[in-house]
Steps between C-alpha positions, in 0.01 A plus 500: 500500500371401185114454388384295161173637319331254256453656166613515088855627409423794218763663300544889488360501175132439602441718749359757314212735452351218275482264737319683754813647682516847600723762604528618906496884455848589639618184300411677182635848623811416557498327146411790353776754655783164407343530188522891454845491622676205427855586643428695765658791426424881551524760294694754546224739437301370710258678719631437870260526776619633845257340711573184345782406703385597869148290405766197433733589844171521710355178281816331591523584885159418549479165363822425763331594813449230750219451706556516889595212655574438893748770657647255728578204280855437338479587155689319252538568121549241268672575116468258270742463216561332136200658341238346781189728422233509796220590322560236218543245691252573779568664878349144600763274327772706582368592881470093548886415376621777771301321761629146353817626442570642863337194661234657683248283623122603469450479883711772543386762211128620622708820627695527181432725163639527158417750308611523119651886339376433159651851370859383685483150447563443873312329791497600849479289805321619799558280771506494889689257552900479548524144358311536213691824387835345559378226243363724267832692469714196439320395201742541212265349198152324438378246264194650288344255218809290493786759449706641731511891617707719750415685737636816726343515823555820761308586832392836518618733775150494777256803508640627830833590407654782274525443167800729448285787313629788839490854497879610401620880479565645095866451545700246672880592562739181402817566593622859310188437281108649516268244312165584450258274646128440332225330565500132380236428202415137406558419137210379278567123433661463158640193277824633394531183274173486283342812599230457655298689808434362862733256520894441570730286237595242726106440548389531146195218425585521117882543452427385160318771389709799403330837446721869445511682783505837254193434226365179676556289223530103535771287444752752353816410337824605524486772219181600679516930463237685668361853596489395889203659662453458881155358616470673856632861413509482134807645430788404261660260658457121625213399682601565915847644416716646792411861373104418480324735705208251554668223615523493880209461699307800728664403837212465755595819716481725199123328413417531868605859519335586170164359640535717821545831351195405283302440788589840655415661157136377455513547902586864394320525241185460686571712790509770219162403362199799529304551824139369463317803473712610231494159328135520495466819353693442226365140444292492167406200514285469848198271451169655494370533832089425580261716679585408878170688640303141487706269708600840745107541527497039554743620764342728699154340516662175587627714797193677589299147448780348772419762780165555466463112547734526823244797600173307457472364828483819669213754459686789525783478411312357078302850558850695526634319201204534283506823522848547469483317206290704302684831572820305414322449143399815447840606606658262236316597237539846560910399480469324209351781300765743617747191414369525162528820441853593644596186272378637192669857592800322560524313202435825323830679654709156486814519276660220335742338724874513374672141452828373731740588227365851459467580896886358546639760158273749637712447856814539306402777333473345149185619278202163528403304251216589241164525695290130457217436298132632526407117575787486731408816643131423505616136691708691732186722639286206537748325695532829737065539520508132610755538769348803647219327524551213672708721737233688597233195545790348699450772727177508504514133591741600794284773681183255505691227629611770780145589572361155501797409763389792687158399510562098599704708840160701585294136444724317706514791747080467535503158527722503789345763671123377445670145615615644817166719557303183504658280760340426819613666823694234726268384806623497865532175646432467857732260669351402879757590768545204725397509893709512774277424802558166564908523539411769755314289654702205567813720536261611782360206720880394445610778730249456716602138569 
């Protein structure tokens, strides 16, 4: 596919920052470390960073991850050759001479996805169809703007069977001879031929572009003489050498295995964690509580209003509550001022409350901590007045909502019995008794006849 744009041919020359042309940021970064370093080559004093080659190893395996695509369609991977880069020359170009190429009608590809591997230089075919995979795999070589590239097709082996990865045992015994059996590690993808990350040789996009696989210089020569330097371990040696210690992948029952025993250590690790009455002794930090004494006293009229509106109806049983109701209040504030005062006692014989770390060394014997703060100490008190507290007004709460319960039995008791008191005595009905002299009568004069 080709597309013309109207506009002026311009020589390199003027674009420049004269003419009202500017830099892209990375652009002009990248000039800057060509410029800084012209050949490419490291020092051999060179400060060498460890980190540097997992971040490219992760970098690298990330950018090659696939997204998911249907379980039960045939998969088919397509590897272009001859230098045929994909993200050049466009996933949609090179998607639409594999569909022209394997003669695959439109009709027949609204089931059907390609998806490009820019990092590989591969596309995968996801289709459900038998037909359309058997065409896919027989294409040998595509047409893209005029020139001519092969192709190595494949079909993946389906989702439901093994993929040969099996448990084995350490050794295996062949014939006279133990060999050691390990678990099988995928490689990271490497161009052996120009050096390069991600990719194979045999699907290189730029074969023409030749970088050292030991400094990462480009274009060497022959003579070329280097201090190699790998870039996912760092070591002395070629970049993803058979020795490098970096360059298999994690297989995915170590990752999975690693992820479960780090589940059952934070699972662990929070089963250990402080009791709560412990933790909130020895939290600092607690917010400042306010004075609960308004919305307990809210409470507890909102109560009282609720039953003495229940009670209005009936005489004697408001009388009862009225003056129930007062001794209750004298009662309450009678508790309140002893509240008060066994507060303020208790305050005065409180002692600073030790911390979880300095309960747990006591436990084991070990000497605590130095003793907190006077503010600490002085925040640790209040906390304890304020608990007391509203402990104690809960219970006060508690014994008048017994009483009042108690007292809606004995007005429901009264009601029933003044209800039953006042109902009318049931009247005897008379019902007439029907007369029997006639039948004697006639049963009579009929015996006489």
């Amino acid at each position: 596919m080709e597309y013309a744009v109207e506009g002026e041919d311009i020589t390199p020359g003027e674009v420049s920052q004269d003419q009202g042309w500017q830099c892209a940021g990375a652009r002009r970064t990248g000039a800057r470390k060509a410029s800084a370093n012209p050949t490419g080559l490291l020092p051999a004093d060179a400060p060498r960073d460890k980190h540097d080659g997992s971040k490219l190893k992760a970098k690298v395996l990330r950018a090659g991850r696939m997204p998911h695509l249907p379980r039960e369609d045939i998969k088919v991977v397509i590897r272009p050759r001859g230098g045929l880069d994909i993200a050049k020359v466009g996933a949609v170009v090179v998607a639409g001479a594999i569909i022209a190429a394997a003669g695959i009608s439109n009709d027949y590809l609204h089931q059907d996805t390609l998806c490009p591997n820019m990092q590989q230089n591969i596309m995968v075919a996801s289709t459900p169809k038998r037909e359309n995979a058997v065409r896919l795999v027989c294409v040998r070589e595509i047409i893209v703007a005029g020139k001519t590239h092969e192709l190595s097709a494949y079909e993946t082996a389906p989702h439901s069977t093994c993929k040969g990865v099996i448990r084995v045992p350490k050794f295996v015994k062949y014939g006279p001879l133990l060999v050691r059996c390990a678990l099988y590690r995928k490689p990271v993808d490497v161009c052996y031929a120009y050096g390069r990350l991600g990719h194979r040789a045999d699907v290189c996009p730029s074969p023409g572009d030749v970088i050292c696989r030991g400094c990462g210089a480009t274009s060497p020569d022959e003579q070329h003489q280097c201090t190699p330097r790998c870039r996912l371990c760092g070591g002395q040696h070629l970049t993803a050498r058979e020795d490098c210690s970096q360059r298999f992948k994690i297989p995915y029952v170590v990752r999975r295995r690693r992820g479960e025993r780090a589940r059952a250590a934070r699972s662990k690790s929070l089963a250990a964690s402080p009791p709560p009455e412990l933790a909130f002794e020895g939290n600092l930090e607690f917010p400042a509580m306010t004075s609960g004494t308004e919305a307990d006293s809210q409470c507890r009229s909102g109560f009282r209003d609720h039953f003495r509106s229940r009670g209005s109806s009936r005489s004697r049983g408001r009388s009862r509550s009225r003056g129930r109701s007062k001794s209750r209040a004298e009662a309450r504030s009678r508790s309140r001022a002893r509240s008060k005062t066994g507060s303020s006692t208790a305050s005065r014989q409180h002692k600073p409350a030790l911390s979880w770390a300095n309960k747990v060394r006591i436990d084991n014997g070990e000497p605590a901590e130095g003793t907190a703060s006077s503010s600490q100490q002085s925040a640790l008190s209040g906390y304890a007045q304020q608990f007391e507290r509203l402990r104690k007004e809960n219970a006060q709460v508690k014994e008048e909502m017994k009483k009042m319960a108690s007292e809606i039995a004995e007005i429901k008791k009264f009601t029933l019995g003044q209800a039953s008191d006042s109902s009318p005595a049931p009247i005897a009905m008379q019902v007439p008794e029907a007369s029997t002299g006639v039948s004697g009568a006639s049963k009579r004069r009929a015996i006489e006849k």
